[in-house]
C-alpha positions in Angstrom: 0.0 0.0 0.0 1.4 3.8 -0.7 1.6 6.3 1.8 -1.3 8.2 1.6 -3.7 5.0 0.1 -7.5 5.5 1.1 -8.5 2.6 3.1 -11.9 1.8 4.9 -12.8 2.3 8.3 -13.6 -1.7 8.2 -10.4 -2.1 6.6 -8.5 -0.2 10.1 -11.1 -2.3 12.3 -9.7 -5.9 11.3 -6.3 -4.9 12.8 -6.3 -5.6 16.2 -3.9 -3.5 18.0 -4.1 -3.5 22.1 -1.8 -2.8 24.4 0.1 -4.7 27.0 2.8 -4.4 29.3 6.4 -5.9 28.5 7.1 -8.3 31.5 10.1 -10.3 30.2 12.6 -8.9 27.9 15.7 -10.9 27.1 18.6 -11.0 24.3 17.9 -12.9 21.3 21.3 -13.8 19.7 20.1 -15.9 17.1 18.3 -13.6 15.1 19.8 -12.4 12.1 19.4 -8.2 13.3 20.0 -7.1 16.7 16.8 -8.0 18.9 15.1 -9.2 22.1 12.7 -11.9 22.9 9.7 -9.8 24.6 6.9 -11.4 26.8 4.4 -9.0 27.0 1.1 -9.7 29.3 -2.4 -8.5 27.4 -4.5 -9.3 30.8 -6.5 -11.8 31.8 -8.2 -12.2 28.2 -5.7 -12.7 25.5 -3.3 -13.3 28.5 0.9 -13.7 28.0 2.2 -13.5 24.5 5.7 -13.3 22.8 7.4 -11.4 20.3 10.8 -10.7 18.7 11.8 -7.2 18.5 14.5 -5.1 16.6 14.5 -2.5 19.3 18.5 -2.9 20.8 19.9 0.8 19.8 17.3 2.6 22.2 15.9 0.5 24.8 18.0 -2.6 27.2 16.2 -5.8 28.4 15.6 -4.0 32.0 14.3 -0.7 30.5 11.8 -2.8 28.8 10.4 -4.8 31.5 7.9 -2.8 33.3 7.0 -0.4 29.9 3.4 -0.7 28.1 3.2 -1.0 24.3 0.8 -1.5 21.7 1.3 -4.8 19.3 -1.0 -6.1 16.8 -2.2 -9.4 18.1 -4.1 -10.8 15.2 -1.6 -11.5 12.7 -0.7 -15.4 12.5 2.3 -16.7 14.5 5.8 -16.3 12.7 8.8 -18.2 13.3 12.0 -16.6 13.9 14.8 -19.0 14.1 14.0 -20.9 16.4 11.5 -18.5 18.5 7.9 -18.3 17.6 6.7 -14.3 17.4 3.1 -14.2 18.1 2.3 -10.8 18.4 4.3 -7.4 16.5 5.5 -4.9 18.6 4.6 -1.3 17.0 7.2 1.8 16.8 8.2 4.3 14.7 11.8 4.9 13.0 14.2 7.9 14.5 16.1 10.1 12.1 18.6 7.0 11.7 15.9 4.4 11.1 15.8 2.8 14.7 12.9 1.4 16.0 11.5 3.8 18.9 8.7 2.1 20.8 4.8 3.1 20.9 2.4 3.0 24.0 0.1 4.8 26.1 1.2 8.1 27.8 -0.6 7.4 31.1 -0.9 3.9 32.5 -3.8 1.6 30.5 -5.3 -1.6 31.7 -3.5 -4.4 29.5 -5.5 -5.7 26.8 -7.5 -2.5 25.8 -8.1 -2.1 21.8 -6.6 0.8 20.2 -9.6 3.1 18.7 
C-alpha cells in the first residue's frame, strides 16, 4: 500500500492492536538483526504472548520490562529461528531508522483495543 492510500474504516477495524505491558525482555542472539525476545502480558483475556523485537539501539532488556506497548495481536504466529513471534511490537523509525517504541502516555489496563 502507498503512503497516503484511502483505506476503509472496516479495513483499520480488522487490525487488532491493544496494548500490554512488557514483562520479560531478554537477548535474542540468534536472530539475524540485533533483537530481544519480549513477553508481553495483554491481561486476563488474550493473556501472556511473545514477540521478537528489533528494538537494541534505544531500549535494554531491563528498560523494557515494566513499559506498556501497543502490538497487533491478530496476525498469524511467525517463526524466527527458532522462536515463535506471536504478536508485533509497534514503533516508529528515528532520524537514523531505529525502532523507537509506541504505548500509552498514562498507565492503560492491558489488553485494551486501540480506537
Amino acid at each position: 500500500m502507498a503512503d497516503g492510500q484511502t483505506i476503509s474504516f472496516a479495513d483499520f477495524e480488522n487490525v487488532d492492536i491493544r496494548v500490554g505491558t512488557i514483562i520479560a525482555a531478554e537477548p535474542f542472539p540468534e536472530a539475524r538483526k540485533p533483537a530481544f525476545k519480549l513477553r508481553i502480558d495483554f491481561g486476563p483475556e488474550m493473556g501472556v504472548k511473545k514477540s521478537s523485537a528489533q528494538i537494541t539501539v534505544h531500549y535494554t532488556a531491563e528498560t523494557l520490562v515494566g513499559r506498556q506497548v501497543a502490538a497487533v495481536v491478530n496476525f498469524p504466529p511467525r517463526q524466527i529461528g527458532l522462536f515463535m513471534s506471536e504478536v508485533l511490537t509497534l514503533g516508529f523509525p528515528d532520524e537514523n531508522g531505529a525502532v523507537v517504541l509506541i504505548g500509552p502516555s498514562l498507565p492503560v489496563p492491558n489488553g485494551g483495543k486501540l480506537f
